[in-house]
C-alpha positions in Angstrom: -10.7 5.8 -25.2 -10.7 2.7 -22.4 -7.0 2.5 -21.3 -5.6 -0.6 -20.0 -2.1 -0.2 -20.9 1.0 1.8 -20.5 5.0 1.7 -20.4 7.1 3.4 -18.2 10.7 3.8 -17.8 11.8 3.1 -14.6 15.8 3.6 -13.0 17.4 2.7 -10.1 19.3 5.2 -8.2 23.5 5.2 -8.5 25.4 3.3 -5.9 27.3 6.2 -4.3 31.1 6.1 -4.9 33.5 5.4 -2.2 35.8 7.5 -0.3 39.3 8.1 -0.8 40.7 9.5 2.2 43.3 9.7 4.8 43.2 10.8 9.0 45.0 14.3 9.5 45.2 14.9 13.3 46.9 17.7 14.9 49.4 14.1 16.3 48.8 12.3 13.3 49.2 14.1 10.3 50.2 10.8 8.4 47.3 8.3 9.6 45.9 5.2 7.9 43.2 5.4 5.1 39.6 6.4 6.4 37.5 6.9 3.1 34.3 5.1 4.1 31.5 3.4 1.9 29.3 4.8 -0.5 25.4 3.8 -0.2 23.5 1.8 -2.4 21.3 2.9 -4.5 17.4 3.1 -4.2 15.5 0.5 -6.0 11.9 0.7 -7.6 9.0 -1.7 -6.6 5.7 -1.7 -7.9 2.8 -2.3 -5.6 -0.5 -3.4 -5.4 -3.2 -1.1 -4.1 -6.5 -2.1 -4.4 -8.1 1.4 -3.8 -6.6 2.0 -7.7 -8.9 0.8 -10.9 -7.3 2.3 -13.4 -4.0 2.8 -15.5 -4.7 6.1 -16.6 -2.4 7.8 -14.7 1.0 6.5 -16.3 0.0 8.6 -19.7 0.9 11.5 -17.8 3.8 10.3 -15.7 6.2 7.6 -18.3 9.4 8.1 -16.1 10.5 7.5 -13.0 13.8 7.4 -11.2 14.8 6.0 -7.5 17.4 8.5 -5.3 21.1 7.7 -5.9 23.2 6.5 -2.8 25.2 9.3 -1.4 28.5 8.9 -1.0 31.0 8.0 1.8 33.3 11.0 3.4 36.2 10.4 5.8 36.6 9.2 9.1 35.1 6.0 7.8 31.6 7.4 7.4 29.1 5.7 5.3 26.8 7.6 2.7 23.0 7.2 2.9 21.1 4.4 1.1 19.1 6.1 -1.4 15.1 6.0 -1.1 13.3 3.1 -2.9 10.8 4.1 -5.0 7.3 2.6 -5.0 4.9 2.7 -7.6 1.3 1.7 -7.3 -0.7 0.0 -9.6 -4.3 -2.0 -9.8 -4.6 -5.4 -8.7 -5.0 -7.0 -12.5 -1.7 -5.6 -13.3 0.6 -7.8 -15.6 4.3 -6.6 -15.6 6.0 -7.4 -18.9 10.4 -5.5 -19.9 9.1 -4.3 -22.7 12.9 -5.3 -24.7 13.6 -8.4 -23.1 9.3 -9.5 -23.2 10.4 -10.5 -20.3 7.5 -11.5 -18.1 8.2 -10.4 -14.6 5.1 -11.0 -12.5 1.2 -10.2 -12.2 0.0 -8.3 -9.1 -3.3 -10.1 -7.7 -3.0 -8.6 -4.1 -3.0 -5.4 -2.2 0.4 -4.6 -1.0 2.2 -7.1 -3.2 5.7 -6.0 -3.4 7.4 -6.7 -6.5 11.3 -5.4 -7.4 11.1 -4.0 -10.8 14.6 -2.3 -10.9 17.8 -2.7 -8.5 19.6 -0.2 -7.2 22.8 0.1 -7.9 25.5 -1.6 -5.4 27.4 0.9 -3.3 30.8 1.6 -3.8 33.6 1.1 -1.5 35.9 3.5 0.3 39.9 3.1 0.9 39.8 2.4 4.2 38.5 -1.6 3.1 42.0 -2.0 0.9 44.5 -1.5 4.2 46.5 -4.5 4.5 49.9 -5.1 6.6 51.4 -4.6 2.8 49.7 -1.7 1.7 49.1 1.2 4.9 48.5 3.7 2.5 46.1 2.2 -0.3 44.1 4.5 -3.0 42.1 2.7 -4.2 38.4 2.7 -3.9 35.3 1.4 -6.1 33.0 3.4 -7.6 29.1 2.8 -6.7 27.3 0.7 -9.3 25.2 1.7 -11.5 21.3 1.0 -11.2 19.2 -1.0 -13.3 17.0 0.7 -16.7 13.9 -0.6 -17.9 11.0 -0.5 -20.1 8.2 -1.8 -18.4 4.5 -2.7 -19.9 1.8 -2.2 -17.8 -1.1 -4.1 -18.8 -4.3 -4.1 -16.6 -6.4 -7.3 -16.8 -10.4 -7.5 -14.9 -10.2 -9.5 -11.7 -13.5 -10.4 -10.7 -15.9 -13.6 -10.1 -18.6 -12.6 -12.6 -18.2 -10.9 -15.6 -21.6 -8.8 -17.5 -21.7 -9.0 -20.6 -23.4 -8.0 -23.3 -24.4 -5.4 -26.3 -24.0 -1.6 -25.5 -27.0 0.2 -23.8 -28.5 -3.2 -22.6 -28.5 -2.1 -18.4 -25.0 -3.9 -17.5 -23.8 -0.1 -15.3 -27.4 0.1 -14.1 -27.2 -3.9 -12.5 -23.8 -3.3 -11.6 -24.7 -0.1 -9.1 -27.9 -2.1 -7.9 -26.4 -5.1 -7.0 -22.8 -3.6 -5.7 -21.2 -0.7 -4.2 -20.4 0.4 -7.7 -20.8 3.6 -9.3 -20.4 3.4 -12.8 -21.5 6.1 -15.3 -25.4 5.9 -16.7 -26.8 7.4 -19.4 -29.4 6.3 -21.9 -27.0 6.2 -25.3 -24.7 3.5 -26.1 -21.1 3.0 -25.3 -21.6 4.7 -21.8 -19.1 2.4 -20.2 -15.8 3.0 -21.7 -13.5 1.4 -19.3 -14.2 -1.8 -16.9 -15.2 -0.9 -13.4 -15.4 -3.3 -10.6 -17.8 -3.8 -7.2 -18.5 -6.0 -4.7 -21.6 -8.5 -3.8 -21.9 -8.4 0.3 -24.6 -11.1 1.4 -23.8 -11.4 4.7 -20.8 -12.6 6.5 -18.5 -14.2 5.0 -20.3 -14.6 1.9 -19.4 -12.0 -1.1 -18.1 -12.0 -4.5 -16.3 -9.5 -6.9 -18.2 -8.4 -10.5 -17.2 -6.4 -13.5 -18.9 -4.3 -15.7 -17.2 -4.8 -19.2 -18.2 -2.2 -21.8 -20.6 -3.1 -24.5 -19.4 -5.2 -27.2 -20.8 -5.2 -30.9 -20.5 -7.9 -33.9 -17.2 -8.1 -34.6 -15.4 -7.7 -31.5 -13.6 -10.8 -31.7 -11.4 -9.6 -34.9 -11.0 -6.3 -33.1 -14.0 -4.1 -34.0 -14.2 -1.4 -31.8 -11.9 -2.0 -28.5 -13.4 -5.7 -28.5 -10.5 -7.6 -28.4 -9.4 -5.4 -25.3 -12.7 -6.3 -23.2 -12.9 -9.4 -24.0 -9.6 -10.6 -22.4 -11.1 -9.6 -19.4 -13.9 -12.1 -19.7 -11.0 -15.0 -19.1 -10.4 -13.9 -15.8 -13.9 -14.5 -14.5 -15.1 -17.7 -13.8 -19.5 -16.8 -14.4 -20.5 -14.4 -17.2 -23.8 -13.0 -16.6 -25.0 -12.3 -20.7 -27.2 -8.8 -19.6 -30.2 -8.8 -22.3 -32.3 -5.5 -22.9 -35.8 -7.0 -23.8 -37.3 -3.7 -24.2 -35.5 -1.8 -26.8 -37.5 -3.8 -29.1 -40.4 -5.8 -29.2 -39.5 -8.0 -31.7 -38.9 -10.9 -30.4 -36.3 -12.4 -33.2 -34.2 -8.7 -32.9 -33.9 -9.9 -29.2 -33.1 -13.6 -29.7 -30.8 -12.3 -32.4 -28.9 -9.6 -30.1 -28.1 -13.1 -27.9 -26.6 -14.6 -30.7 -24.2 -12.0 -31.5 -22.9 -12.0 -27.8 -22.4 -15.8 -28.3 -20.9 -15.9 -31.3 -18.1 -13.7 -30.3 -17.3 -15.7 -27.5 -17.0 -18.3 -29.4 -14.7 -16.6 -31.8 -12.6 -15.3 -29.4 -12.1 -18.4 -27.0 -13.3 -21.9 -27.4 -12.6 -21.8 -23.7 -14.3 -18.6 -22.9 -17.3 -19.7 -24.9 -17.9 -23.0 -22.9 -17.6 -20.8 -19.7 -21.0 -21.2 -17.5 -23.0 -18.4 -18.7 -26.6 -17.0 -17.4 -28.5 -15.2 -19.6 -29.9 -11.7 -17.9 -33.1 -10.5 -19.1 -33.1 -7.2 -18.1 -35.5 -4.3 -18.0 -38.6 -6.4 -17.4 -40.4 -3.2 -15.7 -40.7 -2.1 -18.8 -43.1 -4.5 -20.4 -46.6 -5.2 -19.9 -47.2 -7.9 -17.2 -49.5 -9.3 -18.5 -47.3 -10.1 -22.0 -44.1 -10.4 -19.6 -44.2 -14.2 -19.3 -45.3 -15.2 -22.7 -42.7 -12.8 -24.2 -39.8 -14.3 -22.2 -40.5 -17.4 -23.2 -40.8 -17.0 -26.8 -37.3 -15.1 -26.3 -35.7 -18.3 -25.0 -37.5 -20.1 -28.0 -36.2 -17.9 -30.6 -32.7 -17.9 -29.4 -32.3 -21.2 -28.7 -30.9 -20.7 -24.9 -30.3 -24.4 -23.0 -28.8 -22.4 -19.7 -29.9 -20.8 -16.7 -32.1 -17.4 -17.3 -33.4 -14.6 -15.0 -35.7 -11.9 -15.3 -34.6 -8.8 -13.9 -35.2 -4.7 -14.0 -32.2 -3.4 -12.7 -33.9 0.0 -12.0 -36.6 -1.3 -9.4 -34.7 -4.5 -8.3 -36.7 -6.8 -9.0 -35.3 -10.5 -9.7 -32.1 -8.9 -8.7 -31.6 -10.6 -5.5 -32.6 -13.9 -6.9 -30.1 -13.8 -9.3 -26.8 -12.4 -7.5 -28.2 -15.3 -4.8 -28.0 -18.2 -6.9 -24.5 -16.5 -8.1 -23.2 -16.9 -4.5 -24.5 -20.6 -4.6 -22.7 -21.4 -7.4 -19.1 -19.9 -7.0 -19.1 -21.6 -3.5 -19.9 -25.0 -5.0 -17.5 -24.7 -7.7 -14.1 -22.6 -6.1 -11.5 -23.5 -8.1 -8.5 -26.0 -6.7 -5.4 -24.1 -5.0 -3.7 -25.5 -7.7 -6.0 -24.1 -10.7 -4.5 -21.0 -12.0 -3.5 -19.3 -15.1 0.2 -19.2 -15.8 1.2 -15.4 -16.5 2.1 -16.4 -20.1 -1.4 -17.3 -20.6 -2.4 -13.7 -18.9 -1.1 -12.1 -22.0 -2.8 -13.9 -24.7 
């Protein structure tokens, strides 16, 4: 089963108490207060790390705790902070306290640093309380105590394109040709269980991320299969590629009709989503007669009714590939969204 979500409990480390404590020289066996400050505890961040694709890992490992501060001694020493705590996560990641529904932050960037737990403050030793009325004071403060949570982990697809499409119809297979992707293959449906990622490189300067979402099927939009879980990917992309097998069968209205069902879940999902540009992939070309090839395609786009862009491909010998991740390139740099154009993090989670 495709993962894209966990919880964890993460805690701060313990402020570490302060000292109580007195100087005893061999000349000054009654001196003034010298209890010094505890440390403060360690605090967890979760990071982005863009070498990481997956959430899988937190099924394994729910809790995690920071190092507690140590405490101060005498002679006004000061204990040692305790460690931070980072944990790593995909850039996709949306941060939610799981009690609260608190939404904390989404990380879109590697390295982004986000505090997901403070450590506790760090208590104070007796030496701070000496006053001209007080010489001798006992009191000291305790370190605090750090923060607790239960954090949601949910992973959400960045990417510039999105494939999509019914199981089995080439979307791994154009992924890996296209990118530096390796995705699983196999000729049976449902090979792709979990969204994988690559990258486009045309030159300098010029590149583009894509996603491989698994294979959807009639009824993914009401939550057939994991549907509703790959399709909230498909809102963080801003072109769909719909990836078309044209050779499973010959029949032209089983292939118009397979388009369809792609389209109507869109639509049932996300009015939004649905009016997103979309190309429709024709793939696996090599596979049919030449000398039918063009006829056939055309009766396809007939059938099914298609007004949009379309491209023939084979995503085993290349061929129409180039075209088509081309024009992509065209398009994304005539239509980059506004600095201001973004989703709110509320929306993220919808």
């Amino acid at each position: 089963m495709f993962i894209d979500e966990a919880q964890i409990r993460v805690e701060a480390g313990k402020g570490g108490a302060g000292c109580l404590s007195f100087r005893r020289e061999k000349h000054t066996p009654r001196g003034g207060p010298d209890g010094g400050d505890g440390g403060r505890g360690g605090s967890i961040y979760i990071i982005g790390d863009a070498h990481l694709n997956t959430l899988v890992d937190f099924q394994h490992h729910r809790s995690y705790r920071a190092q507690n501060g140590r405490p101060g001694a005498g002679r006004d020493a000061t204990g040692r902070d305790g460690e931070d705590l980072e944990i790593r996560v995909p850039l996709g990641t949306v941060i939610q306290d799981v009690e609260t529904r608190e939404l904390i932050d989404e990380i879109t960037e590697s390295n982004q640093r986000v505090l997901v737990a403070k450590g506790g403050s760090n208590g104070v030793g007796n030496a701070r309380f000496k006053s001209s009325t007080n010489r001798s004071p006992r009191k000291t403060i305790p370190g605090g105590a750090g923060e607790v949570r239960m954090l949601k982990l949910e992973l959400r697809i960045l990417a510039d394109v999105g494939l999509v499409g019914l199981p089995n119809a080439g979307k791994s297979s154009l992924i890996r040709k296209v990118t530096n992707a390796q995705p699983k293959i196999a000729d049976y449906p449902f090979t792709t269980l979990k969204p994988s990622r690559g990258v486009v490189g045309l030159g300098y300067g010029r590149s583009y991320t894509i996603a491989d979402i698994p294979g959807l099927i009639e009824g993914a939009s009401t939550g057939s299969g994991l549907g509703i879980q790959f399709l909230k990917h498909l809102r963080h992309t801003r072109l769909l590629f719909h990836v078309v097998d044209v050779y499973s069968t010959v029949e032209v209205e089983s292939v118009a009709k397979s388009i369809d069902v792609i389209a109507n879940e869109l639509a049932q999902f996300d009015e939004d989503l649905a009016k997103r540009e979309r190309w429709l992939v024709l793939n696996k070309v090599d596979l049919v007669s030449e000398v039918e090839l063009e006829n056939y395609l055309q009766e396809i786009i007939s059938k099914s009714h298609w007004s949009g862009k379309w491209f023939a491909v084979s995503a085993v010998t290349g061929s129409g590939c180039q075209k088509l991740v081309g024009e992509a390139m065209n398009w994304l740099e005539d239509n980059s969204p506004e600095p201001n154009e973004h989703q709110s993090i509320e929306e993220l989670l919808l």
